[in-house]
matplotlib code that plots the C-alpha trace (Angstrom):
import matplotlib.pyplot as plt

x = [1.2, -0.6, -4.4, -3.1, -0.9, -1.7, -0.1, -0.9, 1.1, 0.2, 0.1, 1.2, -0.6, 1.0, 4.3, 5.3, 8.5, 7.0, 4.2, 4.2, 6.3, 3.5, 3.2, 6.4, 6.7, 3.1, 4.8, 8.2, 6.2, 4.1, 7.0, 8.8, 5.4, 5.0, 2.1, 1.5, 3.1, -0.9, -1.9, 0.5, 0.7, -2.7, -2.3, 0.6, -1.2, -4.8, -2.7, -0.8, -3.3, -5.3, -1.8, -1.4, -5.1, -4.6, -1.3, -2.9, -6.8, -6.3, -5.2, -3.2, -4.8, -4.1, -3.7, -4.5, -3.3, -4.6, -3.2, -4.6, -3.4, -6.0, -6.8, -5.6, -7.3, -6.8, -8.2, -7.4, -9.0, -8.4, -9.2, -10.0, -12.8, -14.5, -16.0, -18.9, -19.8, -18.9, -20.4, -18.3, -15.2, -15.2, -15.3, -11.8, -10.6, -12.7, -10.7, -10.3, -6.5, -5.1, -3.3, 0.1, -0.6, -1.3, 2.1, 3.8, 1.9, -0.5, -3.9, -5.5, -8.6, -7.3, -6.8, -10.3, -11.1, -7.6, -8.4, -11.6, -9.9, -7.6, -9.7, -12.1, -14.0, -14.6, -16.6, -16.1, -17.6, -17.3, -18.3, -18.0, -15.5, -14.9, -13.1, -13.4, -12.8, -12.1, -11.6, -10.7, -10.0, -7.4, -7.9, -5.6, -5.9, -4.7, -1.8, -1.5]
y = [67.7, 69.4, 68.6, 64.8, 62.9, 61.2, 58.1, 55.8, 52.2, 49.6, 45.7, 43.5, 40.2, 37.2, 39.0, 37.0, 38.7, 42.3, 41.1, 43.3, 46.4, 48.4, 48.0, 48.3, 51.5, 53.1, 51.4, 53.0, 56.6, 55.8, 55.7, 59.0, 60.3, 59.3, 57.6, 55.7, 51.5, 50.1, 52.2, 51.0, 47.3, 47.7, 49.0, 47.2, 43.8, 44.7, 46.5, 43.3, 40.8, 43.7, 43.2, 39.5, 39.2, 41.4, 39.5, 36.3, 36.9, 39.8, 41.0, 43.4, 46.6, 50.0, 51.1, 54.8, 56.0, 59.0, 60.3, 62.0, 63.2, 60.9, 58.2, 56.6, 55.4, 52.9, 51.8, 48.5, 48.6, 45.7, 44.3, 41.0, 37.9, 39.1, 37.9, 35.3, 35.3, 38.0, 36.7, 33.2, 35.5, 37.1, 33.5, 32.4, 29.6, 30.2, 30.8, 30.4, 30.6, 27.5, 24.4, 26.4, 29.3, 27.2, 25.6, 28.8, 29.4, 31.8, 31.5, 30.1, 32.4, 34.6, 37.9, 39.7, 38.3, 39.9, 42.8, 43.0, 42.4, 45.6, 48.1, 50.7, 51.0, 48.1, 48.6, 46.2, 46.2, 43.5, 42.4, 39.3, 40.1, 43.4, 43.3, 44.6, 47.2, 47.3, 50.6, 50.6, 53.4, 52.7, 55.3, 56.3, 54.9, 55.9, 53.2, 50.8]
z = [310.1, 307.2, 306.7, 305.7, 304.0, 300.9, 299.3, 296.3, 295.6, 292.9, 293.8, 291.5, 290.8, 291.7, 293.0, 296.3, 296.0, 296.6, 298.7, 302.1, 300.4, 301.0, 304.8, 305.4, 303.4, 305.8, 308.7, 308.5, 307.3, 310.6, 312.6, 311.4, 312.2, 315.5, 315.5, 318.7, 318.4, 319.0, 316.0, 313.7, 314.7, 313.7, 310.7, 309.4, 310.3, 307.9, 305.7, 304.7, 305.1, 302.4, 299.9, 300.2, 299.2, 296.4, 295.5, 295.7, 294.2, 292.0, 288.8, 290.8, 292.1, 294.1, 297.6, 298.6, 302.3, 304.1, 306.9, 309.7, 313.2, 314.9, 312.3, 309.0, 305.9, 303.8, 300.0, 298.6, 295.0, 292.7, 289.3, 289.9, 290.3, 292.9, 296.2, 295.2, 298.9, 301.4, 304.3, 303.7, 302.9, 307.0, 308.3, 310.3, 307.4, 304.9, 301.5, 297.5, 297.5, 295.4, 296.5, 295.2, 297.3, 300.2, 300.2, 299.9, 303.6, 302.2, 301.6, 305.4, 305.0, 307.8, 305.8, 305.7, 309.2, 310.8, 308.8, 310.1, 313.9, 313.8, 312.1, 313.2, 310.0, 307.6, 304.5, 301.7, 297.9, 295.4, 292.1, 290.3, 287.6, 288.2, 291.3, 294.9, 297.1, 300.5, 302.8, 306.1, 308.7, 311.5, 314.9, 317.6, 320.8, 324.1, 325.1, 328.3]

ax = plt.figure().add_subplot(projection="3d")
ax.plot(x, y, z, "-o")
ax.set_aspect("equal")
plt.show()
């Protein structure tokens, strides 16, 4: 593989129909890559909690993907609110999503947490009403 791999998507606000594109589109990349299963359940899992938070909280945002032969990562940048308290945010259940979210199943305050879970790097910025950024860095493992 050259030196890496770089790719850029947009997330739209609000577009439930789209939501998870973006994972499937690294996942099935992954795949023709070779990247061992672990590494990529891994990565599909934060990389669509990351695009349902931005679908759900955000005034829509980017993802940038890097590629590496022994690691990925991963930029979620968006316009949006904010995180008004960060530490709340990486509880299990804690969450601002709206009652309409909710009943679309979304929304249980499971996202950063299970992001958190199957990631080797976490570092996550935010600012009330500019938005936030979260990058994360995904490394192979040795299997079994």
């Amino acid at each position: 593989m050259p030196q890496s791999i770089k790719q850029q998507y947009t997330v739209n606000a609000n577009d439930f129909v789209a939501a998870g594109a973006v994972s499937a589109a690294v996942k099935k990349t992954l795949k023709q890559l070779g990247f061992p299963n672990e590494m990529i359940r891994r990565t599909s899992i934060a990389m669509y909690e990351g695009e349902i938070n931005m679908v759900i909280h955000a005034e829509g945002g980017v993802i940038d993907v890097e590629i590496f032969d022994d690691r990925i990562i991963i930029t979620l940048a968006d316009k949006g609110p904010g995180i008004p308290d960060i530490e709340s945010a990486l509880k299990e259940g804690w969450s601002t999503a709206t009652d309409a979210v909710r009943e679309m199943g979304f929304g249980a305050g499971m996202g950063l947490p299970n992001i958190r879970k199957n990631t080797d790097g976490f570092e996550l910025t935010s600012e009330i009403g500019v938005g936030t950024t979260l990058k994360i860095t995904i490394e192979t493992r040795e299997e079994g």
